[in-house]
MIDREN-929074 format. One record per residue: residue number from 1; residue in one letter; y, z, x of N, C-alpha, C, O in turn. Coordinates in nm, 4 decimals. Atoms other than C-alpha are relative to their C-alpha. Example, Ala and Ser with C-alpha at 12.3 -4.5 7.8 and 13.67 -1.06 7.14 Angstrom:
BEGIN
REC; n; res; nc2; nc3; nc1; cac2; cac3; cac1; cc2; cc3; cc1; oc2; oc3; oc1
REC; 1; A; -0.1190; 0.0000; 0.0890; -0.4500; 0.7800; 1.2300; 0.1200; 0.0000; 0.0900; 0.1181; 0.0665; 0.1936
REC; 2; S; -0.1190; -0.0060; -0.0820; -0.1060; 0.7140; 1.3670; 0.1090; 0.0730; -0.0770; 0.2198; 0.0899; -0.0261
//
This chain:
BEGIN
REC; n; res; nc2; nc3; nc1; cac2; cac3; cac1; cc2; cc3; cc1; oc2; oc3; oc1
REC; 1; X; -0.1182; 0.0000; 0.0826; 0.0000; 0.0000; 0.0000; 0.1251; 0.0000; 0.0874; 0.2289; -0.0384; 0.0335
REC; 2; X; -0.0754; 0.0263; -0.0726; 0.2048; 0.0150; 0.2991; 0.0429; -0.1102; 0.0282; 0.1454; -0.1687; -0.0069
REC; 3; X; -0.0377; 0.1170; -0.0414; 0.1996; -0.2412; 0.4371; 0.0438; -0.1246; -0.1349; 0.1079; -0.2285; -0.1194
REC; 4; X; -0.0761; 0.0831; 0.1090; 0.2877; -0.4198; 0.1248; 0.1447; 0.0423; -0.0596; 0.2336; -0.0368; -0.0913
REC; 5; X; -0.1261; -0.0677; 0.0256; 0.5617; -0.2179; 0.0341; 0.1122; -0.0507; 0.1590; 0.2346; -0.0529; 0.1460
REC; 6; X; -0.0761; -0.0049; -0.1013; 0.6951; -0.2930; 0.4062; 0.0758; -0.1725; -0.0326; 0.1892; -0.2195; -0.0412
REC; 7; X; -0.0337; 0.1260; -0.0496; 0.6432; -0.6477; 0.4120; 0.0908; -0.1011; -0.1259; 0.1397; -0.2121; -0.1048
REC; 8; X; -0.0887; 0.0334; 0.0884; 0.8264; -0.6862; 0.0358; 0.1776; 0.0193; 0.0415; 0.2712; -0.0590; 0.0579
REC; 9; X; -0.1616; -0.0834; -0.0600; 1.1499; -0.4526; 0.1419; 0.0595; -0.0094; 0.1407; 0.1763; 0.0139; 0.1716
REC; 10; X; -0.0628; 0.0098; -0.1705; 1.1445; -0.5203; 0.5549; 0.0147; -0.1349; -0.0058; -0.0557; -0.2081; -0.0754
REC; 11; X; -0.0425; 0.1188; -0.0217; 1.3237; -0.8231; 0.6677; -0.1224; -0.0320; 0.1217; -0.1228; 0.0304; 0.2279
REC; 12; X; 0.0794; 0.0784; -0.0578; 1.0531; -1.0051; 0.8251; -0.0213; -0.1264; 0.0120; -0.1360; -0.1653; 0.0337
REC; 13; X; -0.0755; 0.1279; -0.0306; 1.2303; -1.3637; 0.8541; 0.1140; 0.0492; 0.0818; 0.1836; 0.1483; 0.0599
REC; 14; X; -0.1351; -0.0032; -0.0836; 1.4889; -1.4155; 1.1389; 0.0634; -0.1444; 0.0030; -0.0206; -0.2343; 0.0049
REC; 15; X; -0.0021; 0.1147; -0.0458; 1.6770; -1.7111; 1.1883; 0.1495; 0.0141; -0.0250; 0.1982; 0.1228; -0.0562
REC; 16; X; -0.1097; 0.0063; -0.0289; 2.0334; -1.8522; 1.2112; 0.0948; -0.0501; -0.0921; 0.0920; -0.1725; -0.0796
REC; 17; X; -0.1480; 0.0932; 0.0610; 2.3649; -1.9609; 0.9655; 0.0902; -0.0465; 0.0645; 0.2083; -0.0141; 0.0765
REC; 18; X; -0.1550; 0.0575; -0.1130; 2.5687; -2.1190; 1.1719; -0.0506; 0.0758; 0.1130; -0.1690; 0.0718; 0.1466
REC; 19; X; 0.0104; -0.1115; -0.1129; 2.6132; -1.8496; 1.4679; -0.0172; 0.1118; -0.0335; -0.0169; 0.1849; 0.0655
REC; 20; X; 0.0428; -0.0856; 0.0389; 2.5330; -1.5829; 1.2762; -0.1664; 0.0199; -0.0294; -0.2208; -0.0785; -0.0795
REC; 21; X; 0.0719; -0.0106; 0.0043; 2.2128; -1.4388; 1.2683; -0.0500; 0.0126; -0.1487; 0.0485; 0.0276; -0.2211
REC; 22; X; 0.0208; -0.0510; 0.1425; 2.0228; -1.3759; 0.9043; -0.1082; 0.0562; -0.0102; -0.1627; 0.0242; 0.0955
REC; 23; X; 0.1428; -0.0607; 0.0220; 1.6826; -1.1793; 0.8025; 0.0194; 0.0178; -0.1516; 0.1019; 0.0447; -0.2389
REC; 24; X; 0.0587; 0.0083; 0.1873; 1.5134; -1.2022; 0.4880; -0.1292; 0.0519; -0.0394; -0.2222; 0.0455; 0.0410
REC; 25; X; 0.1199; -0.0345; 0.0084; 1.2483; -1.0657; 0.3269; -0.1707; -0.0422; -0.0123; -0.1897; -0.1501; 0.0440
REC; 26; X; 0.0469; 0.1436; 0.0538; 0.9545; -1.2162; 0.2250; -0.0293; -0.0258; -0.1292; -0.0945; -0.1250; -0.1620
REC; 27; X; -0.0167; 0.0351; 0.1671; 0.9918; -1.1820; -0.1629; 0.1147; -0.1116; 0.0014; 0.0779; -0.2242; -0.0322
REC; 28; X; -0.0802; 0.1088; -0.0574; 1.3354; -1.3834; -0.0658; 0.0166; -0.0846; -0.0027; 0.1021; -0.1442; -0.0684
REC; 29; X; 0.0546; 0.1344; -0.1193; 1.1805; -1.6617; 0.1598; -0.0854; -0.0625; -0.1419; -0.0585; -0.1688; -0.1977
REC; 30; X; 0.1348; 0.0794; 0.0668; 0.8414; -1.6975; -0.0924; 0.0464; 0.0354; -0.1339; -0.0537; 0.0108; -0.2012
REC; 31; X; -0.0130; -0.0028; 0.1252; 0.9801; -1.6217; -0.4227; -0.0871; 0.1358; -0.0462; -0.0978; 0.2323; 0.0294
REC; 32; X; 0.0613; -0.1179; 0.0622; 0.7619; -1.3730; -0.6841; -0.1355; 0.0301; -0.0160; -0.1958; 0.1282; -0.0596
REC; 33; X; 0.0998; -0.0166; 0.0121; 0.4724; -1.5038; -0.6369; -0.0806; 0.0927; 0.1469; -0.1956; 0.1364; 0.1512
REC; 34; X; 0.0274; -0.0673; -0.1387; 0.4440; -1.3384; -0.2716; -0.0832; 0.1615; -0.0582; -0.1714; 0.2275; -0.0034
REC; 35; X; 0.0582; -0.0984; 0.0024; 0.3843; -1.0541; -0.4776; -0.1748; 0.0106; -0.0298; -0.2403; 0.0984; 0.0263
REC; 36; X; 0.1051; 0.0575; -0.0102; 0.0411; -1.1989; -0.5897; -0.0839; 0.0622; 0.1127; -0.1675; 0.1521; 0.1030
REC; 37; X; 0.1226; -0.0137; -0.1094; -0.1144; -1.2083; -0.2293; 0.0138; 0.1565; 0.1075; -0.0516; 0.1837; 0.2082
REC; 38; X; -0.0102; -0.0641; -0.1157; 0.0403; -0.8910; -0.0877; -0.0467; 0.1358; -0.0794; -0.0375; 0.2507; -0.0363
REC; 39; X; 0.0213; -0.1173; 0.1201; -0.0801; -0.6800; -0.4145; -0.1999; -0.0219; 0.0322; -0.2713; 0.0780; 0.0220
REC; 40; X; 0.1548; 0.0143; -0.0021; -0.4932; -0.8464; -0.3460; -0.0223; 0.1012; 0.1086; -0.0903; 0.1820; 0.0454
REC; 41; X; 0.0672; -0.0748; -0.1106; -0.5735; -0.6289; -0.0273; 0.0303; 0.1054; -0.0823; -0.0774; 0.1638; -0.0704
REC; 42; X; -0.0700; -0.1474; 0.0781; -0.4126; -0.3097; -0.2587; -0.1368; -0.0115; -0.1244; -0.2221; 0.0770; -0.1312
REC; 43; X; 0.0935; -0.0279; 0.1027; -0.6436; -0.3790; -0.5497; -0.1423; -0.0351; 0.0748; -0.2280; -0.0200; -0.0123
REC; 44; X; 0.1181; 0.0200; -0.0773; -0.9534; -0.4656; -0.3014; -0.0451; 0.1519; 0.0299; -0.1494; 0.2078; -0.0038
REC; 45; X; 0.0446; -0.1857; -0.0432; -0.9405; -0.0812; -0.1597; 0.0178; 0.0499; -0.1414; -0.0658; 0.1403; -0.1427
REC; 46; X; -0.0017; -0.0753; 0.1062; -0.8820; 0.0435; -0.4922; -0.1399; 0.0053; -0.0919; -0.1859; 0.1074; -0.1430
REC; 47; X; 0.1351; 0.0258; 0.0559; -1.2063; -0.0946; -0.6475; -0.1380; 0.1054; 0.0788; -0.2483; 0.1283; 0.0291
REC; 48; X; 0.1560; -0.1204; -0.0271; -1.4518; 0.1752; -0.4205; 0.0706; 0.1401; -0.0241; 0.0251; 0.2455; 0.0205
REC; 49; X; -0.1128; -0.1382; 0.0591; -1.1893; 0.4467; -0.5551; -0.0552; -0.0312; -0.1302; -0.1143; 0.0751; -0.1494
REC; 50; X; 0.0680; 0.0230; 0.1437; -1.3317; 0.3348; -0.9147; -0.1241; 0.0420; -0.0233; -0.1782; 0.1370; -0.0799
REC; 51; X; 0.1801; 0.0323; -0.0039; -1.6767; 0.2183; -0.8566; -0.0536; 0.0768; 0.1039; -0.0741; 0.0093; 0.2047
REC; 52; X; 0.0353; -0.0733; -0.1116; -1.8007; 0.5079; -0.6297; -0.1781; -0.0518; 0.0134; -0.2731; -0.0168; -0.0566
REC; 53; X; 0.1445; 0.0566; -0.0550; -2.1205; 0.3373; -0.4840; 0.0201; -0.0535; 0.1359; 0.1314; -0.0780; 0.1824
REC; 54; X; -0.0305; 0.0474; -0.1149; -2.1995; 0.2164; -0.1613; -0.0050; -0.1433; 0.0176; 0.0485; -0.1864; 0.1197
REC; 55; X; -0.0374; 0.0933; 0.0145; -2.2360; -0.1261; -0.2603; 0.1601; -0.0602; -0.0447; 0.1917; -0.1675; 0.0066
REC; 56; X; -0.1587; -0.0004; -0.0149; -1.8461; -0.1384; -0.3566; 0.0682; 0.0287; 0.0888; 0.1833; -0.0133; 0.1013
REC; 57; X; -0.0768; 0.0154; -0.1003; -1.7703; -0.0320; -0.0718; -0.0350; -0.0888; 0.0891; 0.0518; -0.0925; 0.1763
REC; 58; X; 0.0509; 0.0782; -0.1017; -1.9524; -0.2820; 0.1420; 0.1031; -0.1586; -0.0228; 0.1837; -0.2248; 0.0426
REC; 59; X; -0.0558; 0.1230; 0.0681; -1.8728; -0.5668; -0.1121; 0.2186; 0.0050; 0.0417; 0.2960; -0.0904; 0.0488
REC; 60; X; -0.1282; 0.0352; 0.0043; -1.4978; -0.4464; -0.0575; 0.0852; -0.0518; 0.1292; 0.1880; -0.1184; 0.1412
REC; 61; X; -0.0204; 0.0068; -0.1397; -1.4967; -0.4342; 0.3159; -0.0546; -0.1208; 0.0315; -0.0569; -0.1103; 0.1541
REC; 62; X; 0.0665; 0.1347; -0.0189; -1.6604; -0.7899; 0.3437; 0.1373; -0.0595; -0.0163; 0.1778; -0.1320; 0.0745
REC; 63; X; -0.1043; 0.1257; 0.0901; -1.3219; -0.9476; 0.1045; 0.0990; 0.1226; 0.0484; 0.0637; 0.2167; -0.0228
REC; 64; X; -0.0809; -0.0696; -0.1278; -1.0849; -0.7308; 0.3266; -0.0034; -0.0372; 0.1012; 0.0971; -0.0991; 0.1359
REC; 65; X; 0.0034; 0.0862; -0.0889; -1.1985; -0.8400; 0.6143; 0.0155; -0.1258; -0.0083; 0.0728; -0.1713; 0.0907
REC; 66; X; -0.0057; 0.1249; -0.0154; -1.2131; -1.1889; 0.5201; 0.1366; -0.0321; -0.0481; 0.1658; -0.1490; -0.0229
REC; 67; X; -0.1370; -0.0032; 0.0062; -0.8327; -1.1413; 0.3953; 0.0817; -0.0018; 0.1349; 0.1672; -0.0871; 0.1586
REC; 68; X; 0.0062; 0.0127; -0.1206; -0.7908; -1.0555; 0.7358; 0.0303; -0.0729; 0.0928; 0.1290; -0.0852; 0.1654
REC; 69; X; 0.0559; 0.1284; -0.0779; -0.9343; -1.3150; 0.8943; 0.1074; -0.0778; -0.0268; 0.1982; -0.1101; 0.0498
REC; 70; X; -0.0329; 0.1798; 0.0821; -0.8104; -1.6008; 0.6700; 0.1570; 0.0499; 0.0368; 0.2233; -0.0285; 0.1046
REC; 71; X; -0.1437; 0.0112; -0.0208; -0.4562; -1.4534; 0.6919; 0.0800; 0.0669; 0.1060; 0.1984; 0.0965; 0.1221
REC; 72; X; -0.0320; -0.0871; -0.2007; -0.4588; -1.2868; 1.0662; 0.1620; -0.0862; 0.0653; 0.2392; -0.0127; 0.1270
REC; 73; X; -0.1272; 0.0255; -0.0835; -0.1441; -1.4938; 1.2035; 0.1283; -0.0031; -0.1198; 0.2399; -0.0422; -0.0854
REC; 74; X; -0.1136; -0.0474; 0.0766; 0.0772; -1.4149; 0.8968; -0.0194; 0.1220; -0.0260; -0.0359; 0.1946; 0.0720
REC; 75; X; 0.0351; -0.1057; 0.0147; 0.0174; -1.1133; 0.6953; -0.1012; 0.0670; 0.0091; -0.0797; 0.1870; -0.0078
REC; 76; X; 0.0408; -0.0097; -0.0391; -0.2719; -1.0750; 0.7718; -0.0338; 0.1903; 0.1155; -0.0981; 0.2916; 0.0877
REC; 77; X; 0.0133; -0.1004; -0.0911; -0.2502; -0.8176; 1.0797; 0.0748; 0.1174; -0.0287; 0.0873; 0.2100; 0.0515
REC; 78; X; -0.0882; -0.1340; 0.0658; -0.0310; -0.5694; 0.8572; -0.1253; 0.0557; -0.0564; -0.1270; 0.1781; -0.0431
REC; 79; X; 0.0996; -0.0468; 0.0337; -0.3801; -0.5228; 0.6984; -0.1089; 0.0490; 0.0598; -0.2018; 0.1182; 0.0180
REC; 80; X; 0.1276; -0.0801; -0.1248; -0.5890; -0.4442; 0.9965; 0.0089; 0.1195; -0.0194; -0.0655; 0.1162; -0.1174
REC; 81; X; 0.0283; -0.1600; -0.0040; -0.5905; -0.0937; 0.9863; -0.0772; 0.0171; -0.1446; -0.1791; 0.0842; -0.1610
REC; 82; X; 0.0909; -0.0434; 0.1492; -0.6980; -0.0978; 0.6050; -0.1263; -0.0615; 0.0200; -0.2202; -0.0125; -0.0427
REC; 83; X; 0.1284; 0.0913; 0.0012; -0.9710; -0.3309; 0.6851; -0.1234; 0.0425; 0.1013; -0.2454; 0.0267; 0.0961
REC; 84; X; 0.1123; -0.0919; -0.0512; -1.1089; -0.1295; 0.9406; -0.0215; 0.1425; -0.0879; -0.1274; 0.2035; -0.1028
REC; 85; X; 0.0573; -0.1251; 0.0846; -1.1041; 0.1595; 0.7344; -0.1001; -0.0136; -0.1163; -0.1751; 0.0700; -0.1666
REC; 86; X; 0.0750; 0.0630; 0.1247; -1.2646; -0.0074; 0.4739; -0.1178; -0.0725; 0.0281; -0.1777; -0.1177; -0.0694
REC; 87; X; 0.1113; 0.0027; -0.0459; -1.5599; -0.1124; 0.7109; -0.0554; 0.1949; 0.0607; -0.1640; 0.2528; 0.0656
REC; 88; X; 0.0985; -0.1293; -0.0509; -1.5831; 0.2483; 0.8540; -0.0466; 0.0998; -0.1064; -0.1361; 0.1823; -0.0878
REC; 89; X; 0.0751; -0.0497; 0.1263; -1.6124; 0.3771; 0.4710; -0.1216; -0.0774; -0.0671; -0.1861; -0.0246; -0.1577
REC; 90; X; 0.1136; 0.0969; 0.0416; -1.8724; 0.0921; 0.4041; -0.1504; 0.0927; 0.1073; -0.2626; 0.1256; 0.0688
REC; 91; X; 0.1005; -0.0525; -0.0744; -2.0642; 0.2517; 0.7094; -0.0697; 0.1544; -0.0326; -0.1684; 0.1925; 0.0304
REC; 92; X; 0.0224; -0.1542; -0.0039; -2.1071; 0.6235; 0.5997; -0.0310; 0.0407; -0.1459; 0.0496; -0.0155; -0.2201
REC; 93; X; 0.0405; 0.0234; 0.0813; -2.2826; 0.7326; 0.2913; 0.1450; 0.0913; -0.1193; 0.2591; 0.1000; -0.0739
REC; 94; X; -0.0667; -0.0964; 0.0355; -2.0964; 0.9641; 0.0250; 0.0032; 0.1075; 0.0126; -0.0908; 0.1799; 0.0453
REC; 95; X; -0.0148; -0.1790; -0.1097; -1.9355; 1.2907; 0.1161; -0.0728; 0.0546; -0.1178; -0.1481; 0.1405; -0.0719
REC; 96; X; 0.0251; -0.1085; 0.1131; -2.0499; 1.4460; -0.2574; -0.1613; 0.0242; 0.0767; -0.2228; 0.1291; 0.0576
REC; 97; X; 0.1496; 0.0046; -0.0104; -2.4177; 1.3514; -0.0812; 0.0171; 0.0784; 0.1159; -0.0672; 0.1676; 0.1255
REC; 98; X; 0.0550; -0.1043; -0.0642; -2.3387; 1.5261; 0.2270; 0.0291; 0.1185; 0.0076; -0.0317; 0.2085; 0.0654
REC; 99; X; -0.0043; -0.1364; 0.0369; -2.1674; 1.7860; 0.1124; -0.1172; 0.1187; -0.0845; -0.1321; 0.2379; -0.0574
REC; 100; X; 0.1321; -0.0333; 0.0679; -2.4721; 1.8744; -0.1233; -0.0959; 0.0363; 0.1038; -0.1026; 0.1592; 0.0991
REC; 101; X; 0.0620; -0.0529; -0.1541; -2.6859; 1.9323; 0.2002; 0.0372; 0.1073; 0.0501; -0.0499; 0.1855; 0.0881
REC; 102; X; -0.0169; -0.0844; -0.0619; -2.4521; 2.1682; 0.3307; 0.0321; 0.1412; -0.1234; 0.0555; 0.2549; -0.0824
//
């Protein structure tokens, strides 16, 4: 959710008017639909917050990562950190299961 919130409100376009410098955002630059692709990685982690199974979380960390991937030299790398988190919760079973143990 950060990183979407950043990359709506932080100027993350630079470029020039004349001799003046300008920055823009990228709601701005891409219009409303920007909000669209920067809202999918937000509802991707939200779905093993619903569906508590470990298949939701695998399935979510697969289409995270491949968000990732596919969009690594734009936005993309604002999502790395969620996308590893969202493989290292795919890896580990549920806490209710190991708390129950202890």
């Amino acid at each position: 959710m950060a990183a979407a919130i950043f990359l709506l409100v932080g100027p993350v376009y630079s470029g020039f008017d004349g001799e003046l410098p300008t920055h823009r955002t990228l709601l701005q630059v891409n219009g409303s639909w920007a909000i669209v692709l920067l809202m999918f990685p937000v509802l991707v982690a939200s779905v093993p917050m619903l569906v508590r199974n470990q298949a939701a979380r695998i399935v979510a960390a697969i289409v995270m990562g491949g968000f990732v991937f596919v969009s690594g030299f734009s936005i993309g790398l604002f999502y790395l950190p969620a996308g590893i988190l969202m493989l290292l919760a795919a890896c580990v079973e549920d806490s209710a299961r190991l708390r129950d143990l202890w």
